[in-house]
mmCIF file of the N, C-alpha and C atoms, coordinates in Angstrom:
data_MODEL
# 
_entry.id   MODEL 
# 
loop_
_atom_site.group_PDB 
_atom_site.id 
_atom_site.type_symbol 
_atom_site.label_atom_id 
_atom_site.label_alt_id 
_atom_site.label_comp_id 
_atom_site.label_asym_id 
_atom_site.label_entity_id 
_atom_site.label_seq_id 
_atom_site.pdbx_PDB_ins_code 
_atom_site.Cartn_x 
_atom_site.Cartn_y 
_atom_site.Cartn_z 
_atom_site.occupancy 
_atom_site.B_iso_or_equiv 
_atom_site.pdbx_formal_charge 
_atom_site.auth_seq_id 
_atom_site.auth_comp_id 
_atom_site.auth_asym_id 
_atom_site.auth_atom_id 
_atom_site.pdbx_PDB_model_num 
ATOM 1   N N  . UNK A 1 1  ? 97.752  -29.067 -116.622 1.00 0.00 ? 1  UNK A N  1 
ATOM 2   C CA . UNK A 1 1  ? 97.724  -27.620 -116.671 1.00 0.00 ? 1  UNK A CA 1 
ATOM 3   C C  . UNK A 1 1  ? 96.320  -27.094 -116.863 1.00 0.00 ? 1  UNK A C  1 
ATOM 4   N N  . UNK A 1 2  ? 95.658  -28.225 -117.972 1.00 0.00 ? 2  UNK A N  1 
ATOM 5   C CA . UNK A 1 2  ? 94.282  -27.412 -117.652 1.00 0.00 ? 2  UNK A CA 1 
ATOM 6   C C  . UNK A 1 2  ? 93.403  -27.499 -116.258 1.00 0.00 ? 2  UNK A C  1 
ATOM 7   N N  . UNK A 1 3  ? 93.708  -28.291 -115.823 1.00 0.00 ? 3  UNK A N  1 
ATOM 8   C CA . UNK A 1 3  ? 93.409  -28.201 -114.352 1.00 0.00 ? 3  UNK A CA 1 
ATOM 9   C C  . UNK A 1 3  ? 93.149  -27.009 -113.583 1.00 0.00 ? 3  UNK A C  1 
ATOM 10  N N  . UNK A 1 4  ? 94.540  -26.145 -113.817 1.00 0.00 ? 4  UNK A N  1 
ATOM 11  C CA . UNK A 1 4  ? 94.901  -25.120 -112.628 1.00 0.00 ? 4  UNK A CA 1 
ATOM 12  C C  . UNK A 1 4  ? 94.521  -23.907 -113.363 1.00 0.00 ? 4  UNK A C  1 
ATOM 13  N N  . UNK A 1 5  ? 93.905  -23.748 -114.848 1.00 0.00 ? 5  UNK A N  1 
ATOM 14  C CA . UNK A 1 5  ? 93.204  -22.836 -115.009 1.00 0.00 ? 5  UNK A CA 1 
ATOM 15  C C  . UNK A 1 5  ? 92.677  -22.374 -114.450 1.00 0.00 ? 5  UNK A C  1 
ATOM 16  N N  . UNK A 1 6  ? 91.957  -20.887 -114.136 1.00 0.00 ? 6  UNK A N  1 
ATOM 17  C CA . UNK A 1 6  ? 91.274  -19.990 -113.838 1.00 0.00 ? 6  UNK A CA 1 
ATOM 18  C C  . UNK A 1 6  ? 90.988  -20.565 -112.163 1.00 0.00 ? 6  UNK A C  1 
ATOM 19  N N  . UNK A 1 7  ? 92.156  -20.883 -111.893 1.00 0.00 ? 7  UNK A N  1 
ATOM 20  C CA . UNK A 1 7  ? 91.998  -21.344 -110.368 1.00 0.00 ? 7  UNK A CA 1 
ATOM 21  C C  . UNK A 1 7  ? 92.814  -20.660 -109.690 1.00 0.00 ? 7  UNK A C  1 
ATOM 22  N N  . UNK A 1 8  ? 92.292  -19.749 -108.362 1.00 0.00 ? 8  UNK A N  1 
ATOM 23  C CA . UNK A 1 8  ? 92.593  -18.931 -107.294 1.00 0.00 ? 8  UNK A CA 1 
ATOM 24  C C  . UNK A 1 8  ? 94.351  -19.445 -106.916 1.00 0.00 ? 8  UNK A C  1 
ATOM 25  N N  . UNK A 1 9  ? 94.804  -18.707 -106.624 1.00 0.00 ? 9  UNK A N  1 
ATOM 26  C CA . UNK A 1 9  ? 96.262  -19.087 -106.245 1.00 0.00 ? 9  UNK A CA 1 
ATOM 27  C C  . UNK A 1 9  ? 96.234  -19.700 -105.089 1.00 0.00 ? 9  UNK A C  1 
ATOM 28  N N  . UNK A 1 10 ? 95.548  -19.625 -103.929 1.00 0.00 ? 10 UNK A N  1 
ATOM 29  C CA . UNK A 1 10 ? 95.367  -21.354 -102.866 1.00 0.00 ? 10 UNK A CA 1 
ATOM 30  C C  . UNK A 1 10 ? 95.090  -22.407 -103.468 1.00 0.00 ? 10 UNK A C  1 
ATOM 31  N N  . UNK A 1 11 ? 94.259  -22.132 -104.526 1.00 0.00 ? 11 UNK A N  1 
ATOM 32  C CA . UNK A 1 11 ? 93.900  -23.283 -104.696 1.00 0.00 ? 11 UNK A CA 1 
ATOM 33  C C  . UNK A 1 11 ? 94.891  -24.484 -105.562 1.00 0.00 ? 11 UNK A C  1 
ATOM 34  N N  . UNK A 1 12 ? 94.806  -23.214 -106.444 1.00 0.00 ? 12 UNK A N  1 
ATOM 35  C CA . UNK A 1 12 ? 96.169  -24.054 -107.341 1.00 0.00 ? 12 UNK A CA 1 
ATOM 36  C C  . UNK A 1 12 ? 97.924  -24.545 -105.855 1.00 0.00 ? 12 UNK A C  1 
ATOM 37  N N  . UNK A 1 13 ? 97.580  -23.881 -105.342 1.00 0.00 ? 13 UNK A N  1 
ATOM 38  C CA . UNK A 1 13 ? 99.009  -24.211 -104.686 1.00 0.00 ? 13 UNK A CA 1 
ATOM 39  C C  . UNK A 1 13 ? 98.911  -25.550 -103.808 1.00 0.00 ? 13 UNK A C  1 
ATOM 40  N N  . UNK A 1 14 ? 96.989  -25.802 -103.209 1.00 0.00 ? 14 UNK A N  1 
ATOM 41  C CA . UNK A 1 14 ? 96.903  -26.773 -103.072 1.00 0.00 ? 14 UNK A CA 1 
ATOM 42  C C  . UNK A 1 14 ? 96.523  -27.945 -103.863 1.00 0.00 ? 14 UNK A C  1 
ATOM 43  N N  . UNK A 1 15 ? 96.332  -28.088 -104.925 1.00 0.00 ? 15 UNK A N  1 
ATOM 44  C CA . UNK A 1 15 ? 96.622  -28.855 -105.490 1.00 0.00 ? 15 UNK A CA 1 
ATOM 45  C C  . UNK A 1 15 ? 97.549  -29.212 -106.306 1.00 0.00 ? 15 UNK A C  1 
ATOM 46  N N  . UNK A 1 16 ? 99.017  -28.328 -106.283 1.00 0.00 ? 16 UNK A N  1 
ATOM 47  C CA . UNK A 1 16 ? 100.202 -28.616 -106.691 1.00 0.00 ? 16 UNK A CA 1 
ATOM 48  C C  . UNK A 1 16 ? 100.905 -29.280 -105.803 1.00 0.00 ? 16 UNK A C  1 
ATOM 49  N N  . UNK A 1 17 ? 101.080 -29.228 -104.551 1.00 0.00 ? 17 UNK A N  1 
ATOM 50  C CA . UNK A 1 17 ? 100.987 -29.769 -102.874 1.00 0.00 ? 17 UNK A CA 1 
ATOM 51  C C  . UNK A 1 17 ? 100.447 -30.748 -103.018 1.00 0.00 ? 17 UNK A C  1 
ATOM 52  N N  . UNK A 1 18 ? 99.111  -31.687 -103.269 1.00 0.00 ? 18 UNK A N  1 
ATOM 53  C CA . UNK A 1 18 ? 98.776  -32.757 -103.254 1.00 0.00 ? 18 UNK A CA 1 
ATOM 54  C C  . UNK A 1 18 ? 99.649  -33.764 -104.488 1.00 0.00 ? 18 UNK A C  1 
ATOM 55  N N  . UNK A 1 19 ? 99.297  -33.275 -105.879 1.00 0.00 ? 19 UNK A N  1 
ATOM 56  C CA . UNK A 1 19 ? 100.137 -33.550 -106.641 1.00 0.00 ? 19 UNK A CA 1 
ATOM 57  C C  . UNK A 1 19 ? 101.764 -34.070 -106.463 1.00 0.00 ? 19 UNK A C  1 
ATOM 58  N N  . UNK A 1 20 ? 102.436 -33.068 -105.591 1.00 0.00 ? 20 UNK A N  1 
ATOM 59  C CA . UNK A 1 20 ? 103.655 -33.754 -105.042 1.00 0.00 ? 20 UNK A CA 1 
ATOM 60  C C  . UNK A 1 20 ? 104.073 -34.507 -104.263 1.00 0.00 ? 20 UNK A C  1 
ATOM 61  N N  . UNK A 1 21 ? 102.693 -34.576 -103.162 1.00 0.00 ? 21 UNK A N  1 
ATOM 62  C CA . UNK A 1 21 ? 102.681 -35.712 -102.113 1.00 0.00 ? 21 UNK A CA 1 
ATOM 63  C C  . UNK A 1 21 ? 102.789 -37.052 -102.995 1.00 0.00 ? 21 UNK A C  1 
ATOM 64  N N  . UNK A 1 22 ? 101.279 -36.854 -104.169 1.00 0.00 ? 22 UNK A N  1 
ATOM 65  C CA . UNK A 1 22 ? 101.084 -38.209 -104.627 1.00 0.00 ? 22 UNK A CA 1 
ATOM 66  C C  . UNK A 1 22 ? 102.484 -38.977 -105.352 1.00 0.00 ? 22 UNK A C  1 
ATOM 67  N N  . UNK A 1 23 ? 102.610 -37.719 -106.287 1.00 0.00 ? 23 UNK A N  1 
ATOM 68  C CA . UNK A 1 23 ? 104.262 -38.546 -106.386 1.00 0.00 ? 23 UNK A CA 1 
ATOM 69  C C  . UNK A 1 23 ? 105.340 -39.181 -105.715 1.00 0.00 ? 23 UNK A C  1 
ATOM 70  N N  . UNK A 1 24 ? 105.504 -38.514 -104.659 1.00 0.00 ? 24 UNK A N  1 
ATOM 71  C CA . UNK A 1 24 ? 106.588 -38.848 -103.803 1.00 0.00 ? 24 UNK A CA 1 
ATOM 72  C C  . UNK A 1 24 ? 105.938 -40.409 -102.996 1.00 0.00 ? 24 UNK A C  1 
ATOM 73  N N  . UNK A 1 25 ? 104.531 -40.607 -102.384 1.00 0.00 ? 25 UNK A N  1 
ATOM 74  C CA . UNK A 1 25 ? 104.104 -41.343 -102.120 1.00 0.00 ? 25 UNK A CA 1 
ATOM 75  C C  . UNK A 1 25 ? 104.388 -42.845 -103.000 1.00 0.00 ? 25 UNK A C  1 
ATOM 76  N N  . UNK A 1 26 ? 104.503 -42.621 -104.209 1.00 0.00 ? 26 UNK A N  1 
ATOM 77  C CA . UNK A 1 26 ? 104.655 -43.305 -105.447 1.00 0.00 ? 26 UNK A CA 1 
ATOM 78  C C  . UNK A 1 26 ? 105.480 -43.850 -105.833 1.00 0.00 ? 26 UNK A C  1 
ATOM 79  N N  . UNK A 1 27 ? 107.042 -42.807 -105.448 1.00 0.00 ? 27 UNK A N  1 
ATOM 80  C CA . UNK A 1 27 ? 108.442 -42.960 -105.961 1.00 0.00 ? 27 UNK A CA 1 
ATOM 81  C C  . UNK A 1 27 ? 109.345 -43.122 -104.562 1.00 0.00 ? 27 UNK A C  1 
ATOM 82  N N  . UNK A 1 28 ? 109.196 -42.762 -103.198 1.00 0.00 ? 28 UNK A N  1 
ATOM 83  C CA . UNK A 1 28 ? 109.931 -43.287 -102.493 1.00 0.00 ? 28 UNK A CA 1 
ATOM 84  C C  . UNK A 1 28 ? 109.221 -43.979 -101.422 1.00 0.00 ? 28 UNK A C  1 
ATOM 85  N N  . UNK A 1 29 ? 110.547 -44.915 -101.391 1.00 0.00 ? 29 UNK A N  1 
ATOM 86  C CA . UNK A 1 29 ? 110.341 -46.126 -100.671 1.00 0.00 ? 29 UNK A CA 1 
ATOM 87  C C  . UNK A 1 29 ? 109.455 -45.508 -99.542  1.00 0.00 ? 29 UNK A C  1 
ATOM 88  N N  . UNK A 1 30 ? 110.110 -45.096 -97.944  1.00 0.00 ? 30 UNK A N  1 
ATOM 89  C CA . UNK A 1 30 ? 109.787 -44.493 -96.632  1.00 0.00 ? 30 UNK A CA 1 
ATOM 90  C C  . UNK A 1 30 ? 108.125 -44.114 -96.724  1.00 0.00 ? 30 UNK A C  1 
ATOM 91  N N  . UNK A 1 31 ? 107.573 -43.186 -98.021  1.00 0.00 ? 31 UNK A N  1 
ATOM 92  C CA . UNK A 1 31 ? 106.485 -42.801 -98.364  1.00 0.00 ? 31 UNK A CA 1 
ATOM 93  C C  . UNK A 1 31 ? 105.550 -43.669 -98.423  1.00 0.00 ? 31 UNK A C  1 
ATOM 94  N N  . UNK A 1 32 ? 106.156 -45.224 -99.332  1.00 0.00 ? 32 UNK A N  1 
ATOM 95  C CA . UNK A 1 32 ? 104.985 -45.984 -99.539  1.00 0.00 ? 32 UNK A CA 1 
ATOM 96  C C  . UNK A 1 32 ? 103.929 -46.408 -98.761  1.00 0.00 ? 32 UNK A C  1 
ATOM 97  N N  . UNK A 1 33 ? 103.121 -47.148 -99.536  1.00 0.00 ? 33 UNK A N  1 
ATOM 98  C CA . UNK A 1 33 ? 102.036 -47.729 -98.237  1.00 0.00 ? 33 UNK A CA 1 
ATOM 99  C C  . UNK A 1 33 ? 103.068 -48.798 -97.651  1.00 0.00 ? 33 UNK A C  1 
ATOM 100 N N  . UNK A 1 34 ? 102.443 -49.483 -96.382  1.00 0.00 ? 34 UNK A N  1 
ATOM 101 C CA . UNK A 1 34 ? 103.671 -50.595 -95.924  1.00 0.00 ? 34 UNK A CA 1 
ATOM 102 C C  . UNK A 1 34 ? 102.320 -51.980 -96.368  1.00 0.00 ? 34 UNK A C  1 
ATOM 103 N N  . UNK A 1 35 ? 103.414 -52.863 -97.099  1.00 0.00 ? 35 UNK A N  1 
ATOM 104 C CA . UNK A 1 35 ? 102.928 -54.076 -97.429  1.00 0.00 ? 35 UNK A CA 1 
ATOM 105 C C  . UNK A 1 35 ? 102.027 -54.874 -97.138  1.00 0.00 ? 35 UNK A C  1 
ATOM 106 N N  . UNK A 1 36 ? 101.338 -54.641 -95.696  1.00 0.00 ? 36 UNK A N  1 
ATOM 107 C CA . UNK A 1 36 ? 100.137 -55.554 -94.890  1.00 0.00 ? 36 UNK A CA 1 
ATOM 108 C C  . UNK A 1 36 ? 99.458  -54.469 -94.917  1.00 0.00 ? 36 UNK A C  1 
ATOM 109 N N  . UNK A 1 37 ? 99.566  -53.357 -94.835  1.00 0.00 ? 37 UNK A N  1 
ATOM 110 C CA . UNK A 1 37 ? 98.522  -52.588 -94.555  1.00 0.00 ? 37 UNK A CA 1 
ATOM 111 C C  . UNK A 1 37 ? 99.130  -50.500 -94.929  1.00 0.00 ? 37 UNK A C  1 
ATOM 112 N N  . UNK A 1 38 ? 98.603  -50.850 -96.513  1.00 0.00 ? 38 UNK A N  1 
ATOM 113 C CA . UNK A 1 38 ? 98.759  -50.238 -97.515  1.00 0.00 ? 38 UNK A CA 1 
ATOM 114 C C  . UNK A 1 38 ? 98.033  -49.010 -96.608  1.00 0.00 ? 38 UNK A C  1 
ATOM 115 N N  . UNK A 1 39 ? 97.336  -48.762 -95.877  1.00 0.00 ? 39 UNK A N  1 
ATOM 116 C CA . UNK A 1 39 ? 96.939  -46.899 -95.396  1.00 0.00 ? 39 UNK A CA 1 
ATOM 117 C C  . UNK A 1 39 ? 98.217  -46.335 -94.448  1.00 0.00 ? 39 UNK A C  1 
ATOM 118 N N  . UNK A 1 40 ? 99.262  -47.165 -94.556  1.00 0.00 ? 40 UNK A N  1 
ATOM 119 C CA . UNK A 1 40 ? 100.033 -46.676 -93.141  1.00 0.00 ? 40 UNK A CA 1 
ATOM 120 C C  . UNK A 1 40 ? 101.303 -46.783 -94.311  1.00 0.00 ? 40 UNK A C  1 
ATOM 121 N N  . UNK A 1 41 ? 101.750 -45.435 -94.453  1.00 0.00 ? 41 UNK A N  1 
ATOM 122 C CA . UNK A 1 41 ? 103.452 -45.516 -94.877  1.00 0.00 ? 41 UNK A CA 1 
ATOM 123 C C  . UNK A 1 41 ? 104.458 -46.462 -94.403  1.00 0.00 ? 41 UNK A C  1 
ATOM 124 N N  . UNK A 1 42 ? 105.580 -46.486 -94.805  1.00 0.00 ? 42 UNK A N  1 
ATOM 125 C CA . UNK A 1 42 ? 106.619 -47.129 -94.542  1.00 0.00 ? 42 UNK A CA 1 
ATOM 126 C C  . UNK A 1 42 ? 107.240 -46.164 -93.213  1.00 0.00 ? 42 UNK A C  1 
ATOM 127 N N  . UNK A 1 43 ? 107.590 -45.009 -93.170  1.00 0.00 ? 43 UNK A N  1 
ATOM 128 C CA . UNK A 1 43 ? 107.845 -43.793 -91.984  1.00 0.00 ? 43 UNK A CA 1 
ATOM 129 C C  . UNK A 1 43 ? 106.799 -44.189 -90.588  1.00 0.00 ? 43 UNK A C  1 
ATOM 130 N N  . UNK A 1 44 ? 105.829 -44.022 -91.369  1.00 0.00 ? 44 UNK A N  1 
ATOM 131 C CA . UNK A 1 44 ? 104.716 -44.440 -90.090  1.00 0.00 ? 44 UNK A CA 1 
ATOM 132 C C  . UNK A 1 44 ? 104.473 -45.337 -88.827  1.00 0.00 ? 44 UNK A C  1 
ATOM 133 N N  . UNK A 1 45 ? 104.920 -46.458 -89.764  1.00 0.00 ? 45 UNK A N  1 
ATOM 134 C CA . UNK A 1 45 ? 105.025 -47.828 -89.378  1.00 0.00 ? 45 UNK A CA 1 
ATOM 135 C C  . UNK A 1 45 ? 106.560 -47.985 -88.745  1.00 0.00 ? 45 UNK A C  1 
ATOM 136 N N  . UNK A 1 46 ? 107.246 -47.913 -89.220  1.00 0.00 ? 46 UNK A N  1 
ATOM 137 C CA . UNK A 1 46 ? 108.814 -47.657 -88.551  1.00 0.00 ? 46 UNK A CA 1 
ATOM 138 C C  . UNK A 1 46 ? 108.488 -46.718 -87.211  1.00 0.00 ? 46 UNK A C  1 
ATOM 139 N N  . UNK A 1 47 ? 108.204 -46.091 -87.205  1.00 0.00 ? 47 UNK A N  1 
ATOM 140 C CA . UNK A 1 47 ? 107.698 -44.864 -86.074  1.00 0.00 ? 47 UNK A CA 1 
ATOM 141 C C  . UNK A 1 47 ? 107.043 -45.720 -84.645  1.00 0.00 ? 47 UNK A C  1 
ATOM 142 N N  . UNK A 1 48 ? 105.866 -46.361 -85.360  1.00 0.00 ? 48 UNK A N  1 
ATOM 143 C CA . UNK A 1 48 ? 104.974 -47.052 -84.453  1.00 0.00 ? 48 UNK A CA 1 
ATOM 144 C C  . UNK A 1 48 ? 105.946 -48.462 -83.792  1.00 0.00 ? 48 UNK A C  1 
ATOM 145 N N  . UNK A 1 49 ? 106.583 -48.655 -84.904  1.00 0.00 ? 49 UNK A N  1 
ATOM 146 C CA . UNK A 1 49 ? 107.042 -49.966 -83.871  1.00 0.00 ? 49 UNK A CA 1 
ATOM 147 C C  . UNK A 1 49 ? 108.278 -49.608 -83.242  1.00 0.00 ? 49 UNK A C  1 
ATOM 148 N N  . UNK A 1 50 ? 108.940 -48.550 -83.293  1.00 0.00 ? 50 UNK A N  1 
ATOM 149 C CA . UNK A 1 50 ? 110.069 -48.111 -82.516  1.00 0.00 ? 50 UNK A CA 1 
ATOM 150 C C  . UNK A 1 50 ? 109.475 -47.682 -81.051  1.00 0.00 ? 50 UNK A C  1 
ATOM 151 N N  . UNK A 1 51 ? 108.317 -46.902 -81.332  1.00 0.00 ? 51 UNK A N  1 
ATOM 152 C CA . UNK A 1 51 ? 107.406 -46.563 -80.156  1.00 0.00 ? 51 UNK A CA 1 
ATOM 153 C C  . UNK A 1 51 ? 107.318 -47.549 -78.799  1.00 0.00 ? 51 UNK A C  1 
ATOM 154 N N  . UNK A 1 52 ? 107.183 -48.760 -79.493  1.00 0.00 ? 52 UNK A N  1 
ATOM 155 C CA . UNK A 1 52 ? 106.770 -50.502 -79.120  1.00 0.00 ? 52 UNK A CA 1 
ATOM 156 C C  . UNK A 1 52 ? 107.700 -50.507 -78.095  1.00 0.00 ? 52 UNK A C  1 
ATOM 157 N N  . UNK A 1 53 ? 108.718 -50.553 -78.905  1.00 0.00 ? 53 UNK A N  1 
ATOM 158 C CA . UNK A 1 53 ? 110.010 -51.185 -78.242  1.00 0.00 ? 53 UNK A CA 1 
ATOM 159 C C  . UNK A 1 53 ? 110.806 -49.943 -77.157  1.00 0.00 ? 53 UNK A C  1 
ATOM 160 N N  . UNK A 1 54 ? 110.252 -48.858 -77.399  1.00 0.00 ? 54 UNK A N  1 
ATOM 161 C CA . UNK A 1 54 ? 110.980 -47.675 -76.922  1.00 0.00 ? 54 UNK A CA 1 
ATOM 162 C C  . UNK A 1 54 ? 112.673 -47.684 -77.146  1.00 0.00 ? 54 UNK A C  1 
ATOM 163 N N  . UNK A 1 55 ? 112.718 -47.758 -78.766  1.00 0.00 ? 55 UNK A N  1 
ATOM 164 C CA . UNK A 1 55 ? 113.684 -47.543 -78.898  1.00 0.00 ? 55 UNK A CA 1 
ATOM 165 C C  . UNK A 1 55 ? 113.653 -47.196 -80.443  1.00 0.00 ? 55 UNK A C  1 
ATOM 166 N N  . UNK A 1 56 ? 114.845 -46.795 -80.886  1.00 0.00 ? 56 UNK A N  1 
ATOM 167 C CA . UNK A 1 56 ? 115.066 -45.877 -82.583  1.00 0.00 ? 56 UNK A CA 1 
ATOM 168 C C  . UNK A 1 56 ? 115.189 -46.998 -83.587  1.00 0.00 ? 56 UNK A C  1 
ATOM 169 N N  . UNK A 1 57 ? 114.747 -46.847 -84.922  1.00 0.00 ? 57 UNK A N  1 
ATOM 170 C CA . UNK A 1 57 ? 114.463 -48.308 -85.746  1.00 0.00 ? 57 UNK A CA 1 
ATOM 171 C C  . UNK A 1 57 ? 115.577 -47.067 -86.728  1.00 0.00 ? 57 UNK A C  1 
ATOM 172 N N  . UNK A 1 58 ? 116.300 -47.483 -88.077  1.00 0.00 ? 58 UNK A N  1 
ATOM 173 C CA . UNK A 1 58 ? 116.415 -47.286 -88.550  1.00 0.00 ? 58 UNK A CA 1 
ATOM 174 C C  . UNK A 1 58 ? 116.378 -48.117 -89.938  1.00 0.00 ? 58 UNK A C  1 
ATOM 175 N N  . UNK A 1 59 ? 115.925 -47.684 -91.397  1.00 0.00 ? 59 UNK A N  1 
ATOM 176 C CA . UNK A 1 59 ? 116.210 -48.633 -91.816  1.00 0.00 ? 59 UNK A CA 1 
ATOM 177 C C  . UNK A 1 59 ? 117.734 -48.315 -92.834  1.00 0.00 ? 59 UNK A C  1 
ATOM 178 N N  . UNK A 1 60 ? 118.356 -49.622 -92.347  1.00 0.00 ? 60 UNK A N  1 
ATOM 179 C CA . UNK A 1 60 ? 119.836 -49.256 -93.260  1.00 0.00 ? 60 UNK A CA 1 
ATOM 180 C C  . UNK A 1 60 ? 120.071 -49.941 -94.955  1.00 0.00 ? 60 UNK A C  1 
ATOM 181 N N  . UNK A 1 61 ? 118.950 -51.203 -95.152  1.00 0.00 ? 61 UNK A N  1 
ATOM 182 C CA . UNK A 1 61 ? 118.967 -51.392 -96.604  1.00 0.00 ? 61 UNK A CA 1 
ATOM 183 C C  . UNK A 1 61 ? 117.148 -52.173 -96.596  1.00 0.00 ? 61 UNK A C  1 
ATOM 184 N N  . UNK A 1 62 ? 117.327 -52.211 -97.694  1.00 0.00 ? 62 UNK A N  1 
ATOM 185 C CA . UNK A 1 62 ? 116.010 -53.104 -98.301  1.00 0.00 ? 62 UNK A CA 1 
ATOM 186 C C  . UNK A 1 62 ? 116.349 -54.042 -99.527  1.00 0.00 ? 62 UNK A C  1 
ATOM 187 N N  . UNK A 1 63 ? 115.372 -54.278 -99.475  1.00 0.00 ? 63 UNK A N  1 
ATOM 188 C CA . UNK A 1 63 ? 115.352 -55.982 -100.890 1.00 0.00 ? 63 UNK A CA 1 
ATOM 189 C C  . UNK A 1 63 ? 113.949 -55.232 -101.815 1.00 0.00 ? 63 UNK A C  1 
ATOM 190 N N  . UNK A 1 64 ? 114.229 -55.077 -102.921 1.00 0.00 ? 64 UNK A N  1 
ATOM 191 C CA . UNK A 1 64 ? 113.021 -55.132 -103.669 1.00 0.00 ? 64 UNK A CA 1 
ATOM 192 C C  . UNK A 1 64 ? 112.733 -56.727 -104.570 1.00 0.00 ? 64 UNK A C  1 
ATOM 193 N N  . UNK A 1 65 ? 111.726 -57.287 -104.433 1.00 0.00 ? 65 UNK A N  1 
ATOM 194 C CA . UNK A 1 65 ? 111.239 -58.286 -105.200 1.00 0.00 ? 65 UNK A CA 1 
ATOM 195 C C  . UNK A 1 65 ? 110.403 -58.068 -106.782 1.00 0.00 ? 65 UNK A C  1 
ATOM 196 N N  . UNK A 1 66 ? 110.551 -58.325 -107.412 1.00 0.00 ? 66 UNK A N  1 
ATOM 197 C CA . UNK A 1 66 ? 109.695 -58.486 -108.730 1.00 0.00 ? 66 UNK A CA 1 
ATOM 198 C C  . UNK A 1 66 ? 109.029 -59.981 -109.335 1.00 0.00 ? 66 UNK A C  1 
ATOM 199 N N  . UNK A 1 67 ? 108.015 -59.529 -109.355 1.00 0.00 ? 67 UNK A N  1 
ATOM 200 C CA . UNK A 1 67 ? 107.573 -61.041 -110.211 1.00 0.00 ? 67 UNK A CA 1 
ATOM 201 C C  . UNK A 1 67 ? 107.567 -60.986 -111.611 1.00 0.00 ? 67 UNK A C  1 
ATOM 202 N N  . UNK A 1 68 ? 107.691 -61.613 -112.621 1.00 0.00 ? 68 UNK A N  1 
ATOM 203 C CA . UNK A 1 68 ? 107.432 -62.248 -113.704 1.00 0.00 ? 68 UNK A CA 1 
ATOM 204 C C  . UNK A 1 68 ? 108.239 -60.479 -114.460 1.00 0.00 ? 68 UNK A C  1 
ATOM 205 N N  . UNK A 1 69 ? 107.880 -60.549 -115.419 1.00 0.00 ? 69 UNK A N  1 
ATOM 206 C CA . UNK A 1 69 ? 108.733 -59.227 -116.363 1.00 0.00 ? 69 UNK A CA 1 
ATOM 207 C C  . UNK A 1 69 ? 108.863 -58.651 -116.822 1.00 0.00 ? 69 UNK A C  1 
# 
């Protein structure tokens, strides 16, 4: 909050807007970076290789892994 002090209402709105990207980037899956190459979302990458094939990818489940605890 002290952040958005005495800050212009664009401005604050853009950086409440970034703020929610970063979260969401953070908390859902589709958003994340993709695993080999963390600058390209999970959406992105699904996108590009459907492109490939000229055809629709969907994804219908995933596996999350964890190491140690």
């Amino acid at each position: 909050r002290k952040q958005l002090e005495g800050k212009p209402e664009n401005i604050m709105d853009n950086i409440l807007k970034g703020k929610i990207n970063k979260f969401y980037s953070q908390i859902c899956f589709v958003e994340q970076g993709f695993v080999k190459e963390d600058k390209v979302s999970i959406t992105d990458f699904v996108a590009e290789k459907a492109k490939e094939i000229g055809d629709t990818i969907s994804i219908k489940r995933y596996v999350r892994y964890q190491l140690g605890t």
